[in-house]
NUSE-326477 format. One record per residue (C-alpha): x, y, z. Coordinates in Angstrom, 2 decimals, decimal comma. Layout:
N
<vopa east="X" north="Y" up="Z"/>
...
END
This chain:
340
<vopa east="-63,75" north="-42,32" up="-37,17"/>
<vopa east="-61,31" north="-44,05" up="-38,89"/>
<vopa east="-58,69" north="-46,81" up="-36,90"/>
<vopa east="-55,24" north="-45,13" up="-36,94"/>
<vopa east="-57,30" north="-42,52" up="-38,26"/>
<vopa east="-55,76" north="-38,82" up="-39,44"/>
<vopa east="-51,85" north="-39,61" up="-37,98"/>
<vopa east="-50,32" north="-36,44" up="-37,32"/>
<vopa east="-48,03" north="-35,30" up="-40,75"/>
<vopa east="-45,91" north="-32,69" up="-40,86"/>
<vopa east="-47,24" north="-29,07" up="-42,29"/>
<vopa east="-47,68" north="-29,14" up="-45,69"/>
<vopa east="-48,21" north="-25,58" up="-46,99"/>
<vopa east="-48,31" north="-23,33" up="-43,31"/>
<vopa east="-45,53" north="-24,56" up="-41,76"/>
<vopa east="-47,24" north="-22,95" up="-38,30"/>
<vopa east="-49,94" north="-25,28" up="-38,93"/>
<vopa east="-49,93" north="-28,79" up="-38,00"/>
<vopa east="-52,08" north="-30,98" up="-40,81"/>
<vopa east="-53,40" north="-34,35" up="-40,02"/>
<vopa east="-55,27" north="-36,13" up="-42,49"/>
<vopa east="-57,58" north="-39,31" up="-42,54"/>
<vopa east="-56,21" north="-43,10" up="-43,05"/>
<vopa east="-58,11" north="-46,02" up="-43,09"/>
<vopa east="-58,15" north="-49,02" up="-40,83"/>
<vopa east="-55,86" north="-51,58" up="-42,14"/>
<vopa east="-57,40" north="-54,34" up="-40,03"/>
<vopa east="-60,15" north="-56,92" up="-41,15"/>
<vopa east="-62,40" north="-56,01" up="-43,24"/>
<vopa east="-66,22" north="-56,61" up="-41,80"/>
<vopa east="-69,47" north="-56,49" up="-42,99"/>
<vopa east="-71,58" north="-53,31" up="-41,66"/>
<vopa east="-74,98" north="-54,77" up="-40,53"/>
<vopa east="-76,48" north="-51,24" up="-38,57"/>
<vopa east="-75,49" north="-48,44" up="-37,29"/>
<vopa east="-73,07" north="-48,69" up="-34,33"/>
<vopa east="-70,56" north="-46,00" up="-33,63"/>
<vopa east="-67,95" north="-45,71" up="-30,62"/>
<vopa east="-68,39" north="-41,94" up="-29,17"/>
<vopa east="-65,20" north="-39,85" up="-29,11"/>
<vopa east="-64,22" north="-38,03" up="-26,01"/>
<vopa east="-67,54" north="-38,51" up="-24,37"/>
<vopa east="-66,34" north="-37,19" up="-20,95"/>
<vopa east="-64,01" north="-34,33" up="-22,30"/>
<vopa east="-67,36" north="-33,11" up="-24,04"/>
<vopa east="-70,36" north="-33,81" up="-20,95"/>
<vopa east="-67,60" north="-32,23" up="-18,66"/>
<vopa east="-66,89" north="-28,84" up="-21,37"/>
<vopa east="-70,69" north="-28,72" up="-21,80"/>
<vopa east="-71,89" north="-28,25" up="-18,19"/>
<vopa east="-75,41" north="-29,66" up="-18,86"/>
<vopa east="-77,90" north="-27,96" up="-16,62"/>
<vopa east="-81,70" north="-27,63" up="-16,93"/>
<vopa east="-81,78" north="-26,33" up="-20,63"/>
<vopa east="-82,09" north="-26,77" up="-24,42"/>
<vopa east="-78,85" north="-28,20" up="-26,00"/>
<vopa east="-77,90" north="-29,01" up="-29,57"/>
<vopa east="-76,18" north="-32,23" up="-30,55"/>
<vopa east="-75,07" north="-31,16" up="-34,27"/>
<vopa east="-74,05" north="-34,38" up="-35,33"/>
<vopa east="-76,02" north="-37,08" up="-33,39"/>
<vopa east="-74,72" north="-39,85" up="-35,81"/>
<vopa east="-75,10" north="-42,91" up="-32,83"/>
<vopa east="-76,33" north="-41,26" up="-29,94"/>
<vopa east="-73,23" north="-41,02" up="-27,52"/>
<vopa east="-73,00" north="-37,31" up="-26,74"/>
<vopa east="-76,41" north="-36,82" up="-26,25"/>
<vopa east="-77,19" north="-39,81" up="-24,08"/>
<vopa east="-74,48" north="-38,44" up="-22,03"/>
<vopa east="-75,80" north="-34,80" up="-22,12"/>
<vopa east="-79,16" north="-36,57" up="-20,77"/>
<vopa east="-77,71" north="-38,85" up="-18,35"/>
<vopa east="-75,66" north="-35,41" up="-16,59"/>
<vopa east="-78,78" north="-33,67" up="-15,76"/>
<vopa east="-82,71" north="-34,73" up="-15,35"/>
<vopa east="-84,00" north="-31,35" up="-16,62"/>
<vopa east="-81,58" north="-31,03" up="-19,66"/>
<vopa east="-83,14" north="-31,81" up="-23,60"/>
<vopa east="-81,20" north="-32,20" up="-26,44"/>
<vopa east="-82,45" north="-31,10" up="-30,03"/>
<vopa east="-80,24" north="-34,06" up="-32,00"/>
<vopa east="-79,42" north="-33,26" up="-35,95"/>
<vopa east="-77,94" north="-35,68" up="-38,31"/>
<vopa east="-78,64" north="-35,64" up="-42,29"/>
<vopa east="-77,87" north="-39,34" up="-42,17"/>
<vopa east="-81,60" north="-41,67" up="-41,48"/>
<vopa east="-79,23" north="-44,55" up="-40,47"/>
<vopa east="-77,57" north="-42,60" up="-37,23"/>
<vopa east="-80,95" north="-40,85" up="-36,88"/>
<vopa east="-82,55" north="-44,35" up="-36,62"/>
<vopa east="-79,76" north="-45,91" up="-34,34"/>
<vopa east="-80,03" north="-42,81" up="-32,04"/>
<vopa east="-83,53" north="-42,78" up="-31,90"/>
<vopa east="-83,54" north="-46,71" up="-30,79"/>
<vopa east="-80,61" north="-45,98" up="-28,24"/>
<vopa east="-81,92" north="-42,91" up="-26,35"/>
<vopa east="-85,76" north="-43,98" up="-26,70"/>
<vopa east="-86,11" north="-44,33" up="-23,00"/>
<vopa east="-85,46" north="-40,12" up="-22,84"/>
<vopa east="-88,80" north="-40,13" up="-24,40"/>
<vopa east="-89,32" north="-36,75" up="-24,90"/>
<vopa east="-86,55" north="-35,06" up="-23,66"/>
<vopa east="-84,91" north="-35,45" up="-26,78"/>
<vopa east="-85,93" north="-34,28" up="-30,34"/>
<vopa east="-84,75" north="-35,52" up="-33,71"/>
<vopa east="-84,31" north="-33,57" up="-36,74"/>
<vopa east="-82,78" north="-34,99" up="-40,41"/>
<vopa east="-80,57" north="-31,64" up="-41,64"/>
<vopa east="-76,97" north="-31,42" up="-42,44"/>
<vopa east="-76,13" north="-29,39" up="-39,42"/>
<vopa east="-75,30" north="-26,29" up="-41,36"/>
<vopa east="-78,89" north="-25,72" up="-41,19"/>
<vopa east="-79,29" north="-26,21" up="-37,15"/>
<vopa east="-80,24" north="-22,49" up="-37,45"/>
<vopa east="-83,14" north="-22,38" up="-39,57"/>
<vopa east="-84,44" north="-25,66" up="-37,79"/>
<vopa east="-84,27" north="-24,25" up="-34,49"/>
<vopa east="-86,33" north="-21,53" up="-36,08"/>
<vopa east="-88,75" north="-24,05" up="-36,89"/>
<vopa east="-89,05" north="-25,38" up="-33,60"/>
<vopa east="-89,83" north="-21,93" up="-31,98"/>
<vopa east="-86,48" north="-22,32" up="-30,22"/>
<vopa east="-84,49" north="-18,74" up="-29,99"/>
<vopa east="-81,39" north="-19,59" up="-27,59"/>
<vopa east="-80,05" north="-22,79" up="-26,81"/>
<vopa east="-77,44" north="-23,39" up="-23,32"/>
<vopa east="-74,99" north="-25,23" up="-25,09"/>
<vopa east="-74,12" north="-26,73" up="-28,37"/>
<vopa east="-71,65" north="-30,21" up="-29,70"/>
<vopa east="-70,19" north="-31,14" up="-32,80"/>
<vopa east="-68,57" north="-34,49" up="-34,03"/>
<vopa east="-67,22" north="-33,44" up="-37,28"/>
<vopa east="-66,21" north="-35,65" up="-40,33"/>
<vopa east="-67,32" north="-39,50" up="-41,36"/>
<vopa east="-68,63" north="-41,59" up="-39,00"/>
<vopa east="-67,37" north="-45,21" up="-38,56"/>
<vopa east="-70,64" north="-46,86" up="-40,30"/>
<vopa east="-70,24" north="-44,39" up="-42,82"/>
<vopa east="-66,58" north="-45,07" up="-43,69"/>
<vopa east="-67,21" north="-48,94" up="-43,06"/>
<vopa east="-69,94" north="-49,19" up="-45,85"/>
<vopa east="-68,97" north="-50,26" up="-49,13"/>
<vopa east="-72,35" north="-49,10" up="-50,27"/>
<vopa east="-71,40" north="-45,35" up="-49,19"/>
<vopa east="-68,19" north="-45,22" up="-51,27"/>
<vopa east="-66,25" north="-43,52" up="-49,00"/>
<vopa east="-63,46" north="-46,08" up="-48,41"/>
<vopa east="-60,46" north="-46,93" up="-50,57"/>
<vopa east="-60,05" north="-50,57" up="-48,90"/>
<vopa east="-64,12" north="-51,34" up="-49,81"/>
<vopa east="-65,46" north="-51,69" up="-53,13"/>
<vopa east="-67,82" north="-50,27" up="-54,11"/>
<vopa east="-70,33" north="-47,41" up="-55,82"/>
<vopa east="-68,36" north="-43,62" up="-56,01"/>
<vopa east="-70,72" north="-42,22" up="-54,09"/>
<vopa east="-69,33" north="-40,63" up="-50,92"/>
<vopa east="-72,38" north="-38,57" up="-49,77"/>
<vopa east="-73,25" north="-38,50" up="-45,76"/>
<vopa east="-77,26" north="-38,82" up="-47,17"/>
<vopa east="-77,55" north="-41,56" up="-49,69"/>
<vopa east="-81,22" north="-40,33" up="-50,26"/>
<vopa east="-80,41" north="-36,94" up="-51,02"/>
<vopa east="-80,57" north="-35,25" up="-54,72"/>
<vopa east="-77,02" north="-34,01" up="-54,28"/>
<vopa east="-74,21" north="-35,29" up="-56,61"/>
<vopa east="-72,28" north="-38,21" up="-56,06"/>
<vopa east="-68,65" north="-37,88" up="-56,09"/>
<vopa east="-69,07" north="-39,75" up="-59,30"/>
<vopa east="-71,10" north="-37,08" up="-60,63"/>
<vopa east="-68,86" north="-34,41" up="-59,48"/>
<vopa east="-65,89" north="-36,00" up="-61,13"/>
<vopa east="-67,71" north="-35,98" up="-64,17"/>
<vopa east="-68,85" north="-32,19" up="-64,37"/>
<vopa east="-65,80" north="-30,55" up="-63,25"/>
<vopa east="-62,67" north="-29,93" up="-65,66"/>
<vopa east="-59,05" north="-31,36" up="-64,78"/>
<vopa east="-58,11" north="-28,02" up="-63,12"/>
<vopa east="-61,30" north="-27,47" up="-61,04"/>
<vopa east="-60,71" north="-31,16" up="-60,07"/>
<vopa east="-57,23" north="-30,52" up="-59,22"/>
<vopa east="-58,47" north="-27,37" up="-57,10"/>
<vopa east="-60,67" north="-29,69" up="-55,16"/>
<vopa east="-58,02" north="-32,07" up="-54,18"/>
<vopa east="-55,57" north="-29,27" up="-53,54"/>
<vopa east="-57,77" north="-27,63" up="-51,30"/>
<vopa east="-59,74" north="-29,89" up="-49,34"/>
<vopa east="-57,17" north="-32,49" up="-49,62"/>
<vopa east="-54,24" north="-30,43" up="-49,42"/>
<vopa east="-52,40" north="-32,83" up="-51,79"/>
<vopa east="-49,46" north="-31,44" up="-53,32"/>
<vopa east="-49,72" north="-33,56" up="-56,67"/>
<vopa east="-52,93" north="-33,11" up="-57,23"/>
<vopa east="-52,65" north="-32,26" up="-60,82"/>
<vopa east="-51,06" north="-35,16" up="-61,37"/>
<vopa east="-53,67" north="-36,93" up="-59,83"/>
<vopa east="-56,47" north="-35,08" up="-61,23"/>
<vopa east="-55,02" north="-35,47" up="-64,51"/>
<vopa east="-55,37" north="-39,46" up="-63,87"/>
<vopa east="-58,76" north="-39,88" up="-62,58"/>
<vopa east="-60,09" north="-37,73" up="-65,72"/>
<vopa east="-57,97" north="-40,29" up="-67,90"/>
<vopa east="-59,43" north="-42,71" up="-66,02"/>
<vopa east="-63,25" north="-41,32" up="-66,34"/>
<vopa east="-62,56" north="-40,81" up="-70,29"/>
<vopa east="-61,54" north="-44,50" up="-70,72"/>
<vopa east="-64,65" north="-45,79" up="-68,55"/>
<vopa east="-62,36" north="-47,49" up="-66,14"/>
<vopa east="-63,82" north="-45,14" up="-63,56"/>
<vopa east="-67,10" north="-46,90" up="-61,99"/>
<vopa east="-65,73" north="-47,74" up="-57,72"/>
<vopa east="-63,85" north="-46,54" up="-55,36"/>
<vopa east="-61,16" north="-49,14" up="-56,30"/>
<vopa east="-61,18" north="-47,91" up="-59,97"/>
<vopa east="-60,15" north="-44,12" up="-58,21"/>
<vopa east="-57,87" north="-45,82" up="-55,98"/>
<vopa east="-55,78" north="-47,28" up="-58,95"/>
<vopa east="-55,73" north="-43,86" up="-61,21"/>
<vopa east="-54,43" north="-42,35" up="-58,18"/>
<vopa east="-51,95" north="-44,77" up="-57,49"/>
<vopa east="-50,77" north="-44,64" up="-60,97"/>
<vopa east="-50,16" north="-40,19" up="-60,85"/>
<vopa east="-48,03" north="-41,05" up="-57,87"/>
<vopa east="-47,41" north="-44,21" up="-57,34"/>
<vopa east="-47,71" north="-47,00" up="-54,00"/>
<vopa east="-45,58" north="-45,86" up="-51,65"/>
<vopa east="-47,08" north="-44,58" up="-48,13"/>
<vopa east="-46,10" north="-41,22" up="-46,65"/>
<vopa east="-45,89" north="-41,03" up="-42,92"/>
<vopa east="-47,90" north="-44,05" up="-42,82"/>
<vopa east="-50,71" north="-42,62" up="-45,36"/>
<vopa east="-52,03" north="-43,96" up="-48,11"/>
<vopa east="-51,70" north="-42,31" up="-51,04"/>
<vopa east="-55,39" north="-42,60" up="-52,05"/>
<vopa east="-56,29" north="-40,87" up="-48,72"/>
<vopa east="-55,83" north="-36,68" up="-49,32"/>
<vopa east="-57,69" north="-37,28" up="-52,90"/>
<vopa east="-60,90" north="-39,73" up="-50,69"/>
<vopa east="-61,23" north="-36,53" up="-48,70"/>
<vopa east="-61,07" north="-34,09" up="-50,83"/>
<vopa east="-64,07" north="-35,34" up="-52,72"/>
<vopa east="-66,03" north="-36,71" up="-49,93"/>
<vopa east="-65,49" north="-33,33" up="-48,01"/>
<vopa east="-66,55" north="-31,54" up="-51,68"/>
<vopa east="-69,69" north="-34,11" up="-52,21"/>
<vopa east="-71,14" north="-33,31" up="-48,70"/>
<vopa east="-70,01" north="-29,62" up="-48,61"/>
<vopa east="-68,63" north="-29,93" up="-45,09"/>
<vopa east="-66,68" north="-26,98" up="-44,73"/>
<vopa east="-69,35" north="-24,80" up="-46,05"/>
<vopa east="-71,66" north="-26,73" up="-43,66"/>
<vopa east="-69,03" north="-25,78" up="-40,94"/>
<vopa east="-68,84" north="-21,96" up="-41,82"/>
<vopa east="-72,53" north="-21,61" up="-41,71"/>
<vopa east="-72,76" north="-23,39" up="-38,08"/>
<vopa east="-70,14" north="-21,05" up="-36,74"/>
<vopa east="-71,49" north="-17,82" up="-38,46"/>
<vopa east="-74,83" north="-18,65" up="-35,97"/>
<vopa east="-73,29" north="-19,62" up="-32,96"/>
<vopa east="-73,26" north="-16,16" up="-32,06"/>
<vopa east="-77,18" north="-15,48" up="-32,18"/>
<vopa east="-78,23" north="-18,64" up="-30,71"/>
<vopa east="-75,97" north="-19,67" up="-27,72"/>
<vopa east="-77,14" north="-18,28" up="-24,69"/>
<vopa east="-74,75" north="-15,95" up="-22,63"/>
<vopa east="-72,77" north="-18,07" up="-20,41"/>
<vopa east="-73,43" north="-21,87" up="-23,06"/>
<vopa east="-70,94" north="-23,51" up="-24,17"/>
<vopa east="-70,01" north="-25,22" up="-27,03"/>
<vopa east="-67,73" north="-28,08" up="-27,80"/>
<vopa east="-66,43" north="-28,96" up="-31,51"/>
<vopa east="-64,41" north="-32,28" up="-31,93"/>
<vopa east="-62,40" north="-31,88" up="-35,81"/>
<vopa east="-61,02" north="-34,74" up="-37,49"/>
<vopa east="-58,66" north="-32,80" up="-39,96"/>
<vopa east="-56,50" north="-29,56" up="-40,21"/>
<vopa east="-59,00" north="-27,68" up="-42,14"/>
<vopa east="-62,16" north="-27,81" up="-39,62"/>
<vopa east="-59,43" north="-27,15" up="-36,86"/>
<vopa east="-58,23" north="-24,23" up="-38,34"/>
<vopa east="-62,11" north="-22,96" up="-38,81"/>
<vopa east="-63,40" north="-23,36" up="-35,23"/>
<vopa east="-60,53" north="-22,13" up="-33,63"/>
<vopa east="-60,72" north="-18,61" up="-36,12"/>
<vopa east="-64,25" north="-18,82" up="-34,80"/>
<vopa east="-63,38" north="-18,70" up="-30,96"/>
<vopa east="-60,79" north="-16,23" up="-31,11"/>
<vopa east="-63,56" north="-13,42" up="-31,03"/>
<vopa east="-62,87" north="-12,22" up="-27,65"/>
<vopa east="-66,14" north="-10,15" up="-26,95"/>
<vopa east="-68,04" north="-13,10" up="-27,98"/>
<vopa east="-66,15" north="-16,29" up="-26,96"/>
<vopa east="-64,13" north="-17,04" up="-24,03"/>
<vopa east="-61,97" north="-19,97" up="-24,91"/>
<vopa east="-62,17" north="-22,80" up="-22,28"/>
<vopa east="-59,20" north="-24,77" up="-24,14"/>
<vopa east="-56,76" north="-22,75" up="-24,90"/>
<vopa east="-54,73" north="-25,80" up="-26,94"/>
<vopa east="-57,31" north="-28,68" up="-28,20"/>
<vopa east="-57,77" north="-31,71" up="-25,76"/>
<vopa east="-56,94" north="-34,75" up="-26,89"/>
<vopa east="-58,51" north="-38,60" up="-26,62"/>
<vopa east="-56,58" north="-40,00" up="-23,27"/>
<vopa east="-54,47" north="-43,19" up="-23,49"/>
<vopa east="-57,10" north="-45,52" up="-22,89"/>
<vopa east="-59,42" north="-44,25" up="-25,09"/>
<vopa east="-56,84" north="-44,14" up="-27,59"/>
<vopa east="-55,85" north="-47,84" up="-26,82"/>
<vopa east="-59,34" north="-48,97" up="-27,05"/>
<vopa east="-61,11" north="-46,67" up="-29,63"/>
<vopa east="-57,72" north="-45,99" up="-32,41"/>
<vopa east="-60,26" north="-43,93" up="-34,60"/>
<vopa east="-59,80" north="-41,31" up="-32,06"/>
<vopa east="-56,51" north="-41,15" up="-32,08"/>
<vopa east="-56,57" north="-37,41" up="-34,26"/>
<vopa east="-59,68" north="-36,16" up="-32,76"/>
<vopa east="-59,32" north="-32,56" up="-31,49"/>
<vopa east="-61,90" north="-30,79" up="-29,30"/>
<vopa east="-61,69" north="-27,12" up="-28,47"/>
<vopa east="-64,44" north="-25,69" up="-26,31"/>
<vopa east="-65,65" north="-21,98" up="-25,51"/>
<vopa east="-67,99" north="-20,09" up="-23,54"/>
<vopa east="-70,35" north="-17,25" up="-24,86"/>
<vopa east="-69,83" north="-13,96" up="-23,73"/>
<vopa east="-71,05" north="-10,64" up="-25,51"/>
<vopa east="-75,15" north="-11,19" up="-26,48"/>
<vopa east="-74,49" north="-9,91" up="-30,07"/>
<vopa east="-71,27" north="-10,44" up="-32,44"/>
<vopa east="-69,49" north="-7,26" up="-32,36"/>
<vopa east="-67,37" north="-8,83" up="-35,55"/>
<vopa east="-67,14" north="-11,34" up="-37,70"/>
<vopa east="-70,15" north="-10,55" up="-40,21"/>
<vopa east="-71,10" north="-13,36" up="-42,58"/>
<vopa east="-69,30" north="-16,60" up="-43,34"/>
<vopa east="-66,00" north="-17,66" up="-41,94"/>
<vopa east="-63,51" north="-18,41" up="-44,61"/>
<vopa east="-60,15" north="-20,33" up="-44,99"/>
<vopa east="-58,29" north="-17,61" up="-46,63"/>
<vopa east="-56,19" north="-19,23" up="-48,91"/>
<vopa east="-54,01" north="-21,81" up="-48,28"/>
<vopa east="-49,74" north="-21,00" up="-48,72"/>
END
């Protein structure tokens, strides 16, 4: 994830709720030539995990680091690794190739792990991980159009080859107030009418075609200046890459079937990037018959990780243990609520 990635900001609308939002690396730019991505909180997540003989999930596979250390803890443990992205599926594959079969790849957002375990005639799995949010390679492509420091296409989605609309495309359907709604809520950017107001300008004038073209509408709703050390392009970037790739609903539908397919006594370990996935898994965990929570604040990435690896600087990781064999609550989706 992103260098200085997500500093920590002061609550912006819950004032019991710490936000932390992506910013970009403001180091040298370089040019993204395959897949390589530096694995957050390896350890913390092998050690939460327990990996025993079994069938575990790695949600996100994106370069391979959580399951090649899943695979490396114990000789009779397999790892069913989703990613909706054929670049990390294609980097994971080549890194964890000598597992041969103990490891099985499926392309799905991981919203869908359920349906695909289905399809595998898999019923219960004995643990479960999740690396949330963009992936280095993803955010270091110009081509993806997720960056505000990188030229290029207003794309922003996690699949290039998928039929889902670009952020582009999204911008262009949606009125100034759904736009605004967008940014508000998966941004949680207090000017984002302003803001919204500007890109549409923007869009209506055809100066909106990159991600610098968005960068400069929102700059001129609100201006240059950085607050806390955040751009002011970065709540509005995430907001409509988060909208694009449907991550939160992705999210909700993971958690609503952890219940049914973690084994009594598996684990699962969720690392968030941002406020609103936080607050999401950690709603999820706090059903007692069916979760007991192994970290009862999130871990954080030590110093030397942090020194070495800055994009995982805002990572949070909570863990939990299944108790109860069926949900006694929590029917359906998990939901925000709304945001004061």
């Amino acid at each position: 994830m992103s260098a200085d990635a997500q500093l920590a900001l002061p609550g912006l609308f819950d004032q019991t709720v710490q936000e932390w939002v992506w910013t970009e690396d403001v180091g040298e730019e370089t040019e993204v030539t395959e897949f390589v991505h530096e694995t957050v909180m390896k350890r913390e997540v092998t050690e939460a995990l327990a990996p025993a003989a079994g069938v575990f999930v790695d949600a996100t596979v994106g370069g391979g680091g959580h399951t090649e250390a899943i695979l490396e803890a114990h000789p009779e443990a397999r790892v069913i690794a989703f990613d909706r992205d054929s670049a990390a599926l294609a980097a994971a594959q080549a890194r964890l190739e000598r597992f041969g079969d103990r490891v099985t790849f499926v392309k799905t957002p991981f919203g869908r792990f359920d349906q695909a375990l289905d399809s595998l005639g898999i019923r219960e799995v004995s643990g479960l991980c999740a690396d949330l949010g963009v992936s280095s390679p993803q955010l270091d492509d110009a081509a993806r159009g997720m960056s505000f420091r990188r030229e290029g296409p207003l794309d922003m989605r996690m699949d290039p080859t998928a039929t889902e609309e670009t952020a582009l495309e999204l911008i262009a359907r949606v009125t100034d107030e759904e736009l605004a709604d967008i940014i508000f809520r998966f941004g949680e950017e207090r000017r984002s009418r302003r803001i919204a107001r500007s890109i549409r300008r923007s869009l209506a004038d055809n100066q909106l075609h990159t991600t610098l073209d968005l960068r400069r509408s929102i700059v001129r709703a609100v201006g240059p200046v950085r607050v806390g050390g955040v751009d002011p392009a970065t709540r509005t970037f995430q907001a409509l890459r988060i909208a694009v790739n449907r991550e939160l609903e992705q999210l909700e539908q993971l958690l609503a079937a952890l219940p049914s397919r973690i084994a009594v006594g598996g684990r699962v370990a969720i690392i968030s990037f941002h406020s609103l996935e936080d607050r999401l898994v950690k709603r999820a965990f706090q059903v007692k018959d069916t979760w007991s929570v192994l970290t009862k604040k999130p871990m954080v990435a030590g110093d030397e990780e942090s020194a070495v690896n800055p994009r995982s600087r805002s990572a949070k990781l909570r863990c939990s243990r299944r108790l109860a064999r069926e949900p006694a609550a929590q029917q359906g989706r998990l939901s925000l609520g709304p945001l004061e």
